[in-house]
N, C-alpha and C positions, 0 to 999 in steps of 0.2 A: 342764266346764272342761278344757280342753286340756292335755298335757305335754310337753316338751320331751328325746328323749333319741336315742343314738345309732344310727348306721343297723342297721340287720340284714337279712340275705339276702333275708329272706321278704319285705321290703319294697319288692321292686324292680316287681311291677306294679302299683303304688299310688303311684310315683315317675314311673311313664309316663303314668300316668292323669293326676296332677297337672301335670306338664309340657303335656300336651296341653287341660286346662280351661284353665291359667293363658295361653296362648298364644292360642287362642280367643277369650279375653277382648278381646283386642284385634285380632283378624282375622286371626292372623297362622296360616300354615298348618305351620310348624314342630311337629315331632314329634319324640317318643325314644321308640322301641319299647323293651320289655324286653330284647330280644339287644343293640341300640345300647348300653342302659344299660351290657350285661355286657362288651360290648367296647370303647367308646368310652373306659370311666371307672371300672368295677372293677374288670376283668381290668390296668390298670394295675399295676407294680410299687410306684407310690409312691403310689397311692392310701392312706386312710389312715379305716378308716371313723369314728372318732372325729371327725373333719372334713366329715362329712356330716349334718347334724342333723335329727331331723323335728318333725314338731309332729302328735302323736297326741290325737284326741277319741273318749274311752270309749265316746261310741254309734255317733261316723261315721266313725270309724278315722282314715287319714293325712289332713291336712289342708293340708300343708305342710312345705315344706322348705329347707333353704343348706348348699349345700357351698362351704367355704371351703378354704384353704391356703397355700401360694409355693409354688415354681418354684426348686428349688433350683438350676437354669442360666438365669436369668435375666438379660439384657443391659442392658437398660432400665428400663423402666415396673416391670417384676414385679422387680426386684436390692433386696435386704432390704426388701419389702413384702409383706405379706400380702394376697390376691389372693380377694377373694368369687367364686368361679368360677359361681356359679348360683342365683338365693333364688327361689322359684315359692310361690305359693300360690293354694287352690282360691278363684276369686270364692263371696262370701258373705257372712252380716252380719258377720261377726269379723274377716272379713281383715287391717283396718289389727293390729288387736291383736296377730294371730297372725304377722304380719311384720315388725310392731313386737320382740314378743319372739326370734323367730328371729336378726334380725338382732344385738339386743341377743347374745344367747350367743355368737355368734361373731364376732361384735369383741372381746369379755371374751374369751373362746379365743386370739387373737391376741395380743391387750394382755401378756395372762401368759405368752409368749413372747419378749417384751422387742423386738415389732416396731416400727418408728418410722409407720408409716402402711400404709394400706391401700388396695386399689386395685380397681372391678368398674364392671361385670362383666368378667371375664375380666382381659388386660393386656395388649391389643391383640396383637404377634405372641410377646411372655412369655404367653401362655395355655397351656395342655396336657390339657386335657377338652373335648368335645363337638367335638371337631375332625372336621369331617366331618358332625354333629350340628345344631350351633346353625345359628342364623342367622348366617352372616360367621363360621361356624366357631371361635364364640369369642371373637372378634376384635372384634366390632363395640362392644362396650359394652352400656349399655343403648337398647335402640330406640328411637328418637325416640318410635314409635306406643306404647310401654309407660309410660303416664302413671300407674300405680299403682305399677309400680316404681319411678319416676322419684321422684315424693311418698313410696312408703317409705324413700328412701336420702339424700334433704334432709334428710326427721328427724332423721335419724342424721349430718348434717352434712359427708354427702357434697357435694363438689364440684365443676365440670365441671375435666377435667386436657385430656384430648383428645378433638378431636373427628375420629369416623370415617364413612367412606361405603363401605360394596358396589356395588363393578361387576362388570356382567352384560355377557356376550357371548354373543349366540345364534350361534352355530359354521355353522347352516343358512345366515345371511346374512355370513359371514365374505369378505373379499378380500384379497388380499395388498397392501397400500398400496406403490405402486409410483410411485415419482419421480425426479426427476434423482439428489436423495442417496439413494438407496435403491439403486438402480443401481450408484453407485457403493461403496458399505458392500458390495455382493452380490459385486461383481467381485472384492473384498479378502476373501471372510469363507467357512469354513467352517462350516457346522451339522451337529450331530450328536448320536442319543443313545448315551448312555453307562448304564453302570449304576449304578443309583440307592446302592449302597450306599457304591461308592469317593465321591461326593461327599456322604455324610452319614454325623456320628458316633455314638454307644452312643445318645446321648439323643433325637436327634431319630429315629432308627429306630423308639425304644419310644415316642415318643409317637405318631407317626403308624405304628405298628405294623398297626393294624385298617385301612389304606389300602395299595393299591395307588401304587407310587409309581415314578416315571418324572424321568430327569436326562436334560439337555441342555448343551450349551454351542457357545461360537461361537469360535471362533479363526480368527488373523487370517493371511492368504500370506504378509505380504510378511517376518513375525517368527517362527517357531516356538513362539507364547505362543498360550494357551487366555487370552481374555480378559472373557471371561464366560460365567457358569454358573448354569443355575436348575433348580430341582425342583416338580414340578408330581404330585399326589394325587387320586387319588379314594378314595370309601370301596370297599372289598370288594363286587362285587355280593351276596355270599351273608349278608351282612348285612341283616334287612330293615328298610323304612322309611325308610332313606338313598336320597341320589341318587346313584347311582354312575354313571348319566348326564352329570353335572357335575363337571368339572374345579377343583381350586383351585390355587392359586400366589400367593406374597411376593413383592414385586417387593421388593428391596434401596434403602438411600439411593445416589441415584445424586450421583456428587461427581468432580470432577477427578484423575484418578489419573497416575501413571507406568506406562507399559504400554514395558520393555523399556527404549530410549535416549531413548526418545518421550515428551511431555507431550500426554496425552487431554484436551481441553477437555468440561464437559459436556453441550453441543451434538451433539460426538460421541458422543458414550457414548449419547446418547439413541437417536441412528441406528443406532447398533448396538445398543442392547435392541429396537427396533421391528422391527431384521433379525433377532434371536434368539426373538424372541416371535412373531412371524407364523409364521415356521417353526413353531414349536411348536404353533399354532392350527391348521396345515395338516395335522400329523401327529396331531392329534386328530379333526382331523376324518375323517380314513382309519379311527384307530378306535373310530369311531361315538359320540364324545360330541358330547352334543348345546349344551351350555352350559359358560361359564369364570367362576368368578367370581374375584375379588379384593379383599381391603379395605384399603384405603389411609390416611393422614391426608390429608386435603384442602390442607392447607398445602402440603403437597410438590408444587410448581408441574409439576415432571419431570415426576412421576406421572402426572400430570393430561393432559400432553399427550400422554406416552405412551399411555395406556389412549384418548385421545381419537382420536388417527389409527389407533388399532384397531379403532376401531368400539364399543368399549363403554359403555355409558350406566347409569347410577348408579340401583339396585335397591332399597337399605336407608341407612339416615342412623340415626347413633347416636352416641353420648359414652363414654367410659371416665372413670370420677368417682377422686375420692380423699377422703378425711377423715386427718386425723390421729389416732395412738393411742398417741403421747407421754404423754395424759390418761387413766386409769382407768376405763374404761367400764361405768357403772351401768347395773345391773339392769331391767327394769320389770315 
């Protein structure tokens, strides 16, 4: 019979191994090597390993695991929620049980923190582990193709909250979309990079810490205003197992702003992130990556048309769930 206790050092290629069975399981090619593990998620300052749990069998060792927590800068989805950041366990005859119980612990862990709900995987762009790692960096939720985790987190009376998609951009077939409004947006627009640190603060440095990280923005002639700005990551090549061939980037909600004396409809704003993002697609592809990805809510229509006159086409489909834990969450 299995136990359930907290992480320890020694644990961590037995963490990789299980990430890589449990992802297998469903075809998926996603990996955490050992160094990933050590720089993605424990070399963190706010990791915390009491929030990493395993599920140990006396003859076959690690069998399983969940790391849970929040996001003490959390905007959204992750703001007073506690956030299952990752549950893996090894396909086998025990599995439901041993994911049944994992998960049980760390709801109870959360509950006695006086948290109102909970929120996984991950908490779409409130996530802060495997960034660079997972699939959709986090981001995506649970997989659509992850039909085990999917049934172990109903149990538990998880719920769909959002639903997300990964887009992919092969940079090899990249073009600049070039039309009447594109033209004119280019005739008006500066692009440029900048250094990534003056547009990000303490928190987002340390989380995307173990990436390579690259800022942009576009400003406009005819105002002396920077009217938009984005930051775009890769993980460290010296990391291994990552793609540090693959680009990622957040695209912001896009919404009708005040730019100077001006009122931006968001028609325009669209035209100018499509002017600001191609640039940026151009300048990656100079050097040498090969792919871009993004995860989006599909609801955001913007989104949608932007990433679509880019060229990019939808890679991963997944859900971010919630359960409440107002309720005291028993044992099994």
């Amino acid at each position: 019979m299995w136990s359930i206790r907290s992480f320890l050092n020694v644990d961590t290629p037995s963490l990789a191994r299980i990430w890589c069975l449990h992802h297998q399981a469903y075809s998926s090619k996603s990996d955490c090597t050992v160094v990933a593990w050590d720089l993605g998620v424990l070399a963190k300052p706010f990791f915390r390993s009491d929030q990493l749990l395993v599920a140990e069998d006396p003859h076959e060792g690690l069998v399983g695991f969940i790391h849970f927590g929040r996001n003490p800068e959390a905007s959204s989805l992750g703001k007073d929620s506690g956030i299952v950041h990752r549950l893996c366990v090894r396909p086998g005859e025990n599995e439901d049980a041993i994911a049944s119980e994992l998960l049980s612990q760390g709801l109870h862990c959360m509950a006695k923190e006086s948290l109102k709900r909970c929120v996984g995987l991950g908490a779409f762009h409130d996530s802060i582990f495997y960034i660079g790692i997972a699939e959709g960096d986090g981001f995506l939720g649970v997989h659509s193709s992850d039909v085990r985790l999917l049934g172990w987190m109903q149990k538990h009376g998880f719920r769909p909250l959002q639903a997300t998609e990964c887009w992919e951009l092969s940079l090899a077939r990249f073009k600049l979309p070039m039309d009447r409004l594109q033209i004119a947006v280019r005739r008006n627009s500066i692009v440029s990079q900048i250094l990534a640190e003056s547009q990000t603060n303490w928190w987002e440095n340390v989380v995307y810490g173990h990436c390579d990280q690259a800022s942009y923005q576009l400003a406009t002639k005819s105002h002396p205003h920077v009217e938009l700005a984005i930051s775009i990551w890769t993980p460290e090549a010296f990391v291994p197992g990552v793609e540090s061939w693959m680009a990622r980037l957040i695209i912001p909600e896009i919404a009708s702003e005040q730019v100077g004396n001006q009122q931006v409809n968001t028609e325009d704003l669209i035209e100018h992130w499509i002017c600001l993002l191609s640039e940026c697609m151009r300048l990656l592809q100079n050097d040498r990556k090969q792919k871009v990805q993004v995860v989006i809510d599909p609801s955001q229509a913007a989104h949608v048309q932007i990433l679509r006159r880019l060229g990019f086409t939808t890679r991963h489909h997944g859900m971010v769930m919630t359960c409440d834990l107002m309720q005291p969450v028993m044992l099994v």
